[in-house]
C-alpha positions in Angstrom: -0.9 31.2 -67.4 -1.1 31.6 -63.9 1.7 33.2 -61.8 2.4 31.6 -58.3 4.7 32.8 -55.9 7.3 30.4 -54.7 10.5 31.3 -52.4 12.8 28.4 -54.5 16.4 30.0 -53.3 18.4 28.1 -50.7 21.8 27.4 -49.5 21.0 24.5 -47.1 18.1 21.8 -46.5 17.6 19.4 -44.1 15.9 17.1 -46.5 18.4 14.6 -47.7 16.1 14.1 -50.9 16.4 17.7 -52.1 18.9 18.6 -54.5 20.2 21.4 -54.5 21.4 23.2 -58.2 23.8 25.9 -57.9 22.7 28.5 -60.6 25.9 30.6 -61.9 24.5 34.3 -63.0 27.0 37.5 -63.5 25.7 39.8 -60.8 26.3 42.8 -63.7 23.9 41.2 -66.3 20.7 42.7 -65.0 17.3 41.4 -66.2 15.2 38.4 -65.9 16.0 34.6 -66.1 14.0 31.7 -66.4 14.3 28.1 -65.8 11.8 26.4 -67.3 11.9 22.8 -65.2 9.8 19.9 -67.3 8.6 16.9 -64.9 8.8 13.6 -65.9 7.7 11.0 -63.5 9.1 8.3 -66.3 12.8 9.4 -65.5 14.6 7.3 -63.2 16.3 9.7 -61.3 17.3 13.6 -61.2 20.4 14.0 -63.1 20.9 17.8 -62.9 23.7 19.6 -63.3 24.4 23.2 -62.2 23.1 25.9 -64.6 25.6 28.4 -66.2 24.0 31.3 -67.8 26.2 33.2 -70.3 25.8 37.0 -70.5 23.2 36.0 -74.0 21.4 33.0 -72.0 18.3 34.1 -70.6 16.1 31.0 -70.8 17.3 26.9 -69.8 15.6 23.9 -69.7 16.0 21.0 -67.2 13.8 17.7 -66.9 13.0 16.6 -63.2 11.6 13.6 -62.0 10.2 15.4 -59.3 9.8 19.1 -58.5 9.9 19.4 -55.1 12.6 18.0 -54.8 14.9 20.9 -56.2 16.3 23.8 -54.3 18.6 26.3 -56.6 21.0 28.5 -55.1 22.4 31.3 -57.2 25.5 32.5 -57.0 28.0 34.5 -59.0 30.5 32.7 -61.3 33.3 32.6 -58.4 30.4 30.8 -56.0 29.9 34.1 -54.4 26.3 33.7 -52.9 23.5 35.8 -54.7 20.5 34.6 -52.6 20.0 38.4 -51.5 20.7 40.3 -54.6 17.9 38.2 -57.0 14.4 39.3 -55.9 11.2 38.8 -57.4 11.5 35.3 -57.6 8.4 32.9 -58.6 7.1 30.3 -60.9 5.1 30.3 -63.9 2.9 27.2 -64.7 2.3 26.4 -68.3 1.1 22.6 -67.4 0.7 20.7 -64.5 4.2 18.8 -66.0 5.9 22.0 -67.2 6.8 24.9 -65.1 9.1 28.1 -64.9 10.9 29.3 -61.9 11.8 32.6 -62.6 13.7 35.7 -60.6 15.0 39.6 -61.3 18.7 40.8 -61.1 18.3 44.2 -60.1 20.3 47.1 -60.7 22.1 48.4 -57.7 20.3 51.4 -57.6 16.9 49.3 -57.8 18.8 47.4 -55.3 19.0 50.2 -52.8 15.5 51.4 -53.3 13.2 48.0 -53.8 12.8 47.0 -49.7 10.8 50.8 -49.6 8.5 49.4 -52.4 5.4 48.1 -51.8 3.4 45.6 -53.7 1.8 48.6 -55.7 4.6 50.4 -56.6 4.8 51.6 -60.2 8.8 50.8 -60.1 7.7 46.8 -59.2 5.1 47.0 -61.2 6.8 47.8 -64.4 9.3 45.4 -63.6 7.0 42.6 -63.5 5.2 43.7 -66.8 9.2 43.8 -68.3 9.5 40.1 -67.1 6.3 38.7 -68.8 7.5 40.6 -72.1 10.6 39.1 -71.7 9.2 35.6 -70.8 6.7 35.7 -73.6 9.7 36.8 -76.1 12.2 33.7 -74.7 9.7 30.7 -74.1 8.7 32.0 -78.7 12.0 31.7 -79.5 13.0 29.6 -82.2 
C-alpha cells in the first residue's frame, strides 16, 4: 500500500469542474475517518452527495468518475468549517481505480500541542501507526 500525501480540504475553487463535497464530522468524535473514493471512468457523471458520518461511521464509500475532480470540505454538523481542526490528512492507494482519502480529528489537547511537533515526533508517530490499525480493521470489515 503506498501512502501519499495529498492537501484534499477546500472551501473554494476556481475550477468550475471541481466539486466540492461537504463532509459532516462531530468535532467531539476524535479518531480517524476514511473515504475510500472508487473511479470509474464508465460513469456518466459525478453524482455525489455530501458525506454524513454518524458518531459509529468511520469508513464510506463513494464512486467518482474522475478523482481530481473532488475537493471535500469538512465541517461540523451545523456547517461550521473544520478545515483547521482535521490534520494529518492524505490518501491511501489500494489500485490505480481505488483510493482512500483519509484525515485525524484531534483532541484539543493534541490540538494545542501538534504545530510544535515535527515530522519525528513519537506523539505523530503513534498517531499514524493508530490510523493504519484503524484503516486495516475498517477496509476488513464485514
Amino acid at each position: 500500500m503506498i501512502l501519499a500525501t495529498l492537501v484534499f480540504f477546500s472551501n473554494c475553487t476556481l475550477d468550475p469542474d471541481v466539486k466540492k463535497v461537504k463532509i459532516f464530522v462531530n468535532p467531539d468524535r476524535i479518531g480517524w475517518y476514511f473515504i475510500g473514493v472508487i473511479q470509474d471512468p464508465d460513469l456518466k457523471a459525478d453524482k455525489i452527495e455530501d458525506i454524513k458520518f454518524n458518531d459509529s461511521l468511520r469508513m464510506v464509500y463513494i464512486h467518482v468518475k474522475d478523482l481530481n475532480t473532488l475537493s471535500f470540505a469538512p465541517c461540523d454538523y451545523n456547517g461550521n468549517d473544520l478545515t483547521e481542526r482535521l490534520k494529518f490528512t492524505g490518501v491511501k492507494t489500494i489500485s490505480p481505480s481505488k483510493n482512500f482519502f483519509e484525515f485525524y480529528n484531534p483532541t484539543n489537547e493534541e490540538l494545542e500541542h501538534i504545530k510544535e511537533w515535527n515530522a519525528g515526533d513519537d506523539r505523530a508517530f503513534k498517531i499514524q501507526l493508530n490510523g493504519n490499525a484503524e484503516f486495516d480493521k475498517q477496509i476488513n470489515k464485514p
